[in-house]
C-alpha positions as CSV (number, residue, x, y, z in Angstrom):
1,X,-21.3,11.5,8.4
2,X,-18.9,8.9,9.1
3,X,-18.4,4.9,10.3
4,X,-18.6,4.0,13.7
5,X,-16.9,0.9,14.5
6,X,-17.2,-1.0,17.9
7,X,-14.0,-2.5,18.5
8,X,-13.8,-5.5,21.4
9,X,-10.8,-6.2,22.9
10,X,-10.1,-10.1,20.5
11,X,-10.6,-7.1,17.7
12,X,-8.3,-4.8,19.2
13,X,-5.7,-8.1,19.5
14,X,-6.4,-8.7,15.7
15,X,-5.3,-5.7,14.0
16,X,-3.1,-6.6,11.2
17,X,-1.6,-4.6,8.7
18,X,-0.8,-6.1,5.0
19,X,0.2,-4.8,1.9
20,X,-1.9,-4.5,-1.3
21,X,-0.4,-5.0,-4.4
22,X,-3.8,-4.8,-6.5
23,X,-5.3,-1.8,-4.5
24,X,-1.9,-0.3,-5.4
25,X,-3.4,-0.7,-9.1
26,X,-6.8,0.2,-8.7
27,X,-5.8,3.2,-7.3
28,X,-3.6,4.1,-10.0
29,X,-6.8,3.8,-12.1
30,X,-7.9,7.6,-10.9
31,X,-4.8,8.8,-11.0
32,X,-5.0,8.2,-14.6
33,X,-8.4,9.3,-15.0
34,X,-7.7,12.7,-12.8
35,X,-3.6,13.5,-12.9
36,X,-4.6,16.9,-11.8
37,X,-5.6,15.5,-8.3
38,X,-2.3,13.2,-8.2
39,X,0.3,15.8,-9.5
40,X,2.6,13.9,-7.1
41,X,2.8,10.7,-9.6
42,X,3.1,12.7,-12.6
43,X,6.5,10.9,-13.0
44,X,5.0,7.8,-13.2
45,X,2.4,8.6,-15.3
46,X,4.6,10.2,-17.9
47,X,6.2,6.7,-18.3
48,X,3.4,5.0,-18.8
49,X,0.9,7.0,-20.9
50,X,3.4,5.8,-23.9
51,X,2.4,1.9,-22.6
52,X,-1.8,2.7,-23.2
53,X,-2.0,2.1,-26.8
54,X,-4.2,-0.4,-27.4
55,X,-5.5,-1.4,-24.1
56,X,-9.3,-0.3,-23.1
57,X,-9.7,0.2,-19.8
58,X,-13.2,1.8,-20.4
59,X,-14.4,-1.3,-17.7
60,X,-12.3,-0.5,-14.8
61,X,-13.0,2.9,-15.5
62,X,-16.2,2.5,-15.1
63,X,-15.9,-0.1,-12.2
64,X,-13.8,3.1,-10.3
65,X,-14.8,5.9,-10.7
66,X,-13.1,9.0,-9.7
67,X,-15.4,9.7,-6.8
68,X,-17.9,7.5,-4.5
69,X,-18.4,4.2,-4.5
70,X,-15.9,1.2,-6.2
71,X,-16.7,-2.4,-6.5
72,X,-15.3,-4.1,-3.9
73,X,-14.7,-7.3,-5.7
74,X,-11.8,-6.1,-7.6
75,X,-9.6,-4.9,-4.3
76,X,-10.3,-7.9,-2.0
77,X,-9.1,-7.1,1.5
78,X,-5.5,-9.2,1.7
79,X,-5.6,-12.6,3.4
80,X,-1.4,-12.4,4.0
81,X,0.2,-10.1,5.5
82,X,2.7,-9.5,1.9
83,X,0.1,-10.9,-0.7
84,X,1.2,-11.6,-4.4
85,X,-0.5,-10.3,-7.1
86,X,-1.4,-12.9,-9.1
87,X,-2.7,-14.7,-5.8
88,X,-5.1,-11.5,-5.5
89,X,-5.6,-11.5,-8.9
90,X,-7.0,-15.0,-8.6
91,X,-9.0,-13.9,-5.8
92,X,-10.7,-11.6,-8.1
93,X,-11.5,-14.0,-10.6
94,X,-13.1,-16.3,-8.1
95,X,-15.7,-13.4,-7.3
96,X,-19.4,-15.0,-7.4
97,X,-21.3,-13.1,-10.4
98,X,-24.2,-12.2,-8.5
99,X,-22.0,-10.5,-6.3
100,X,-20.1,-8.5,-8.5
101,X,-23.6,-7.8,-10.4
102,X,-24.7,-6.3,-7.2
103,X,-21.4,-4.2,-6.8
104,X,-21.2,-3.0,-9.7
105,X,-25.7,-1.8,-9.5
106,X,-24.1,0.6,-6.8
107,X,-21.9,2.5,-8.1
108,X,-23.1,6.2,-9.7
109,X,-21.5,9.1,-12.0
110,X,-20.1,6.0,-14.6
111,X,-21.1,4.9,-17.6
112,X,-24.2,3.2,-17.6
113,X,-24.0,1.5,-21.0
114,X,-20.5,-0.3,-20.0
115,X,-22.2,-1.0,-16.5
116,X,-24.8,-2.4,-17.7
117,X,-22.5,-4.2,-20.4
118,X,-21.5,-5.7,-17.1
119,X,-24.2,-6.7,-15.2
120,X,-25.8,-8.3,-18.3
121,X,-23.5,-11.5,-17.7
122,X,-21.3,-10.7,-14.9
123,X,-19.5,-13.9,-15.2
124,X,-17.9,-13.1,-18.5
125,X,-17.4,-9.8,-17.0
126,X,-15.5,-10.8,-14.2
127,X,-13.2,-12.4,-16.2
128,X,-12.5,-9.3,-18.7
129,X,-12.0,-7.2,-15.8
130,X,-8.9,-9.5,-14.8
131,X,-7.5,-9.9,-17.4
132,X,-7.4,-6.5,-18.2
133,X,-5.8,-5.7,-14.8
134,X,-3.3,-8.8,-16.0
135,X,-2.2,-6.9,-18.8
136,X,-2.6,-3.5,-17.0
137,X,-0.1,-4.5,-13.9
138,X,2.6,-6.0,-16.3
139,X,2.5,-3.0,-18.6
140,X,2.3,0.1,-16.3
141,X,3.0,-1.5,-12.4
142,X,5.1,-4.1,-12.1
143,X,8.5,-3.0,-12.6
144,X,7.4,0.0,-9.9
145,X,6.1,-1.8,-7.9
146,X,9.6,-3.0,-6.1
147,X,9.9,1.3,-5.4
148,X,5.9,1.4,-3.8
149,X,6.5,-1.9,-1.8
150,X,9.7,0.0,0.0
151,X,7.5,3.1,1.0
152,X,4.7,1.0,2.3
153,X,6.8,-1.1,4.1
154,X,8.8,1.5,5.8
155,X,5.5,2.7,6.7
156,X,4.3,-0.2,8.3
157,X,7.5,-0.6,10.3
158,X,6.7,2.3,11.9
159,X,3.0,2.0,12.4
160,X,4.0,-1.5,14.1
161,X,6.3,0.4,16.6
162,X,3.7,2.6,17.5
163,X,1.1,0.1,17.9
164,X,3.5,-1.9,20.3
165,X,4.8,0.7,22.5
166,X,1.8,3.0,22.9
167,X,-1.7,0.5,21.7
168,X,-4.1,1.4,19.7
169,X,-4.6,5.1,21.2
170,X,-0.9,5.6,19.9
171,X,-1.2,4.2,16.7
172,X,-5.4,5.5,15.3
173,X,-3.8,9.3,17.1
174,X,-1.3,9.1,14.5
175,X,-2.7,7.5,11.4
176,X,-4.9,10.0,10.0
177,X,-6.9,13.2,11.0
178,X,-10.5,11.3,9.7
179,X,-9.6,8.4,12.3
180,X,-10.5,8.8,15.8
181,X,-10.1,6.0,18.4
182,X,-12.3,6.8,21.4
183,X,-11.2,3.7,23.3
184,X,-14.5,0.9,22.3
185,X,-15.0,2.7,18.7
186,X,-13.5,3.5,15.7
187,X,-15.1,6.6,14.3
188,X,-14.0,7.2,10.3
189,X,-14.9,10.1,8.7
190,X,-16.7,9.4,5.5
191,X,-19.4,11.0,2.9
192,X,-21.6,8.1,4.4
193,X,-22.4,6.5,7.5
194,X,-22.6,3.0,9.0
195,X,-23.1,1.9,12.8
196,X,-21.6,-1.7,14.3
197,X,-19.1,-4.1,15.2
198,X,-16.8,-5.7,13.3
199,X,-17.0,-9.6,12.3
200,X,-15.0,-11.0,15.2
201,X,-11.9,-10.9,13.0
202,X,-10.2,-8.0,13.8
203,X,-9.3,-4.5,11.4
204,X,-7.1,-4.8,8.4
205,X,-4.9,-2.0,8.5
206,X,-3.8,-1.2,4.3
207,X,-1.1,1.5,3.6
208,X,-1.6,2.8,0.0
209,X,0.3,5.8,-2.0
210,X,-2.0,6.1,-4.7
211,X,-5.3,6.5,-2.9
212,X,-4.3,10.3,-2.3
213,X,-5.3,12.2,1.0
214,X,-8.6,10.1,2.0
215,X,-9.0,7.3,3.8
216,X,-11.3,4.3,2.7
217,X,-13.3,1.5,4.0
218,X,-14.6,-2.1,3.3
219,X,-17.3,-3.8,5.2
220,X,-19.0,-6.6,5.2
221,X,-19.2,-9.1,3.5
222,X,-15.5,-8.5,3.4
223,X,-13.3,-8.4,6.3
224,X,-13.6,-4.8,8.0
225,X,-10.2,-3.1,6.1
226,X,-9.2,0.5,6.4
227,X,-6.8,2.0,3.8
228,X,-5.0,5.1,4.7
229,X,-2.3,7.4,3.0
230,X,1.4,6.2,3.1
231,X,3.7,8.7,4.9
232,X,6.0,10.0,3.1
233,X,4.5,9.7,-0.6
234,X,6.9,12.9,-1.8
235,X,9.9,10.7,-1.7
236,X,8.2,7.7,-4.0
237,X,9.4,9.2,-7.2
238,X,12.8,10.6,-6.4
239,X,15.7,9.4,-8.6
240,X,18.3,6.7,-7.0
241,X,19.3,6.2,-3.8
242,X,19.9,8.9,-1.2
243,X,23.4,11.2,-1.7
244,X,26.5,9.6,0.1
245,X,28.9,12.4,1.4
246,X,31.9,12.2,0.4
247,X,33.8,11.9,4.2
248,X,31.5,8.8,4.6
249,X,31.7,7.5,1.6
250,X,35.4,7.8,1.4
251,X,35.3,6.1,5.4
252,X,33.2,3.3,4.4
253,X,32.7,2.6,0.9
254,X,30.0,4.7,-1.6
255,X,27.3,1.5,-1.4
256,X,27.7,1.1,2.6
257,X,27.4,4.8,3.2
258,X,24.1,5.1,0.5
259,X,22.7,2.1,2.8
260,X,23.7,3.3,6.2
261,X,21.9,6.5,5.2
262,X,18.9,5.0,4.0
263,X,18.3,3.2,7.1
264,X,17.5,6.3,8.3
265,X,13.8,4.3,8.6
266,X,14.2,0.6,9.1
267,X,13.8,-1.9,6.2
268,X,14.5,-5.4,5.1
269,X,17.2,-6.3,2.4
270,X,15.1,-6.3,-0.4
271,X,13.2,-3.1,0.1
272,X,17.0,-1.6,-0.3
273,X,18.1,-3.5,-3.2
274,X,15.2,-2.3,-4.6
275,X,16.0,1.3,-3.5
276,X,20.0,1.3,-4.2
277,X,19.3,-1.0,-7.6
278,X,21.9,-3.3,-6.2
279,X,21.6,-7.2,-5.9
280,X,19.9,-8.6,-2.4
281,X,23.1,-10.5,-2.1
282,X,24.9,-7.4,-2.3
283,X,23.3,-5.8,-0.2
284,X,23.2,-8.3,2.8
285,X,26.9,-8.8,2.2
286,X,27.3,-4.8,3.0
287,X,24.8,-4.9,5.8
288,X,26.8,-7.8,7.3
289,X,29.8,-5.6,7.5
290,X,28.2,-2.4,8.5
291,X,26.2,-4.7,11.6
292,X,30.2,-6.5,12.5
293,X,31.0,-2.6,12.7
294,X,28.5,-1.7,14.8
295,X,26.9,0.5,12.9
296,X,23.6,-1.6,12.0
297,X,21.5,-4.3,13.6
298,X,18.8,-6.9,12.3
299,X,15.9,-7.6,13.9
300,X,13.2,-10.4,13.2
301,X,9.6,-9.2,12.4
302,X,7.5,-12.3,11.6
303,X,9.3,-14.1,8.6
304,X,11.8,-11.1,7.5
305,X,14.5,-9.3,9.0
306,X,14.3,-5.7,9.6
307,X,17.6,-3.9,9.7
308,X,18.3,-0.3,11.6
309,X,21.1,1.8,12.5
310,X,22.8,2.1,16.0
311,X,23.2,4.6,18.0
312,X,27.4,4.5,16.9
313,X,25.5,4.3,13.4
314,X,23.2,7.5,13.9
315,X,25.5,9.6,15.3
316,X,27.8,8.5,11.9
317,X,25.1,9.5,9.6
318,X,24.2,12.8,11.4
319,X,27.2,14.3,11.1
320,X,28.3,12.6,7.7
């Protein structure tokens, strides 16, 4: 079983990648439910269990299930490349009722009584259902999401090269095992099956690092998205920055060093601060010495600038 996609060549032109923030959380909802099948965000969760008291999330756990089917409504596909999440929460408050009511009529293995709680007056519904992720994102996400933002961005810098020196052959051979690209389709394998084109707006391309090993799909009405596993997920919940030897960091200065290493993937000045829990400013002020040393470069993507290493700066950090 699976979904077979027709891509045409404006669709191909129109792949896009974007972040998430709010699939980030929804996804976190079965890791919660099942930690067994997440064992890899066991840190996390072990900070947050304490933060539960109090709040019911009996309605998004019934809204997600751990397997099949989740209403699409509350993971809208992102309309900017780096969304907010209170824009996408307001997306999710703006769902139509009778669409959410039919959303939430397909979805199996939850509990009926709180799904038909819902689809008695889905407009009141909706608006439970965002406030609770409200109060769910401030409690138990936000202050990681800074760390998940870095992971998935470093993932998308590298999807983005691949895509732009080898196409889309390059970059579907590479982004999961269930994807195959045979050149006009898109073939996804998935527990059901579905056969077309997409909507003449091209493929949204979502990294996630709680989703777990699958990928996922959304169709129509919603812009065609596919949401595949992060690389890399291992290194999410690893303390600090990475270890600065002490011959580089004596040569350049502990911070510099901890940077120059971690550029080992590219990434903007933010995702490191975040990373080395240093300031952006300070940050840019040590990239701007380790770029007038050679040793790093920036390089504008869209509205941000990515920064790597050199070649003078890789050889630097391989042998440090």
């Amino acid at each position: 079983m699976s979904v077979s996609w027709v891509m045409k060549p404006e669709d191909v032109a129109r792949i896009r990648f974007a972040f998430s923030p709010v699939w980030e959380l929804v996804a976190s909802l079965r890791t919660l439910q099942r930690p067994s099948r997440h064992s890899i965000h066991l840190p996390w969760l072990k900070a947050v269990r304490p933060r539960l008291a109090g709040l019911d999330l009996s309605e998004l756990f019934a809204l997600v299930p751990l397997t099949g089917y989740i209403a699409d409504f509350i993971t809208p596909p992102p309309d900017t490349p780096m969304p907010e999440f209170a824009a996408e929460l307001d997306r999710v408050r703006r769902t139509p009722p009778e669409l959410a009511r039919r959303e939430a009529a397909k979805i199996v293995g939850a509990d009926r009584a709180v799904i038909e709680r819902f689809m008695a007056d889905p407009e009141a519904g909706v608006a439970r259902v965002a406030a609770t992720l409200e109060t769910y994102w401030e409690r138990c996400f936000a202050e990681f999401w800074p760390r998940v933002y870095g992971l998935l961005e470093r993932d998308v810098l590298r999807r983005s090269r691949q895509l732009a020196q080898g196409g889309a052959h390059e970059l579907f051979a590479a982004l999961d095992p269930a994807v195959t690209w045979t050149g006009e389709r898109l073939i996804i394998d998935r527990p059901w099956c579905e056969a077309g084109g997409l909507h003449g707006d091209g493929l949204v391309l979502v990294p996630s690092a709680f989703w777990g090993q699958a990928v996922a799909v959304m169709t129509a009405p919603y812009q065609s998205t596919l949401i595949y596993p992060v690389l890399g997920v291992g290194t999410l919940w690893e303390q600090g920055p990475p270890p600065a030897p002490g011959g580089l960091s004596a040569l350049i200065g502990r911070s510099r060093a901890q940077i120059l290493l971690a550029l080992a993937e590219p990434a903007t000045t933010s995702a490191l601060a975040a990373r080395m829990s240093l300031t952006p400013g300070a940050v840019s002020q040590h990239l701007g010495v380790l770029s007038g040393g050679g040793l790093a470069v920036g390089m504008r993507v869209g509205k941000q600038v990515v920064y790597r290493r050199t070649p003078i700066g890789d050889t630097l950090a391989s042998q440090a």
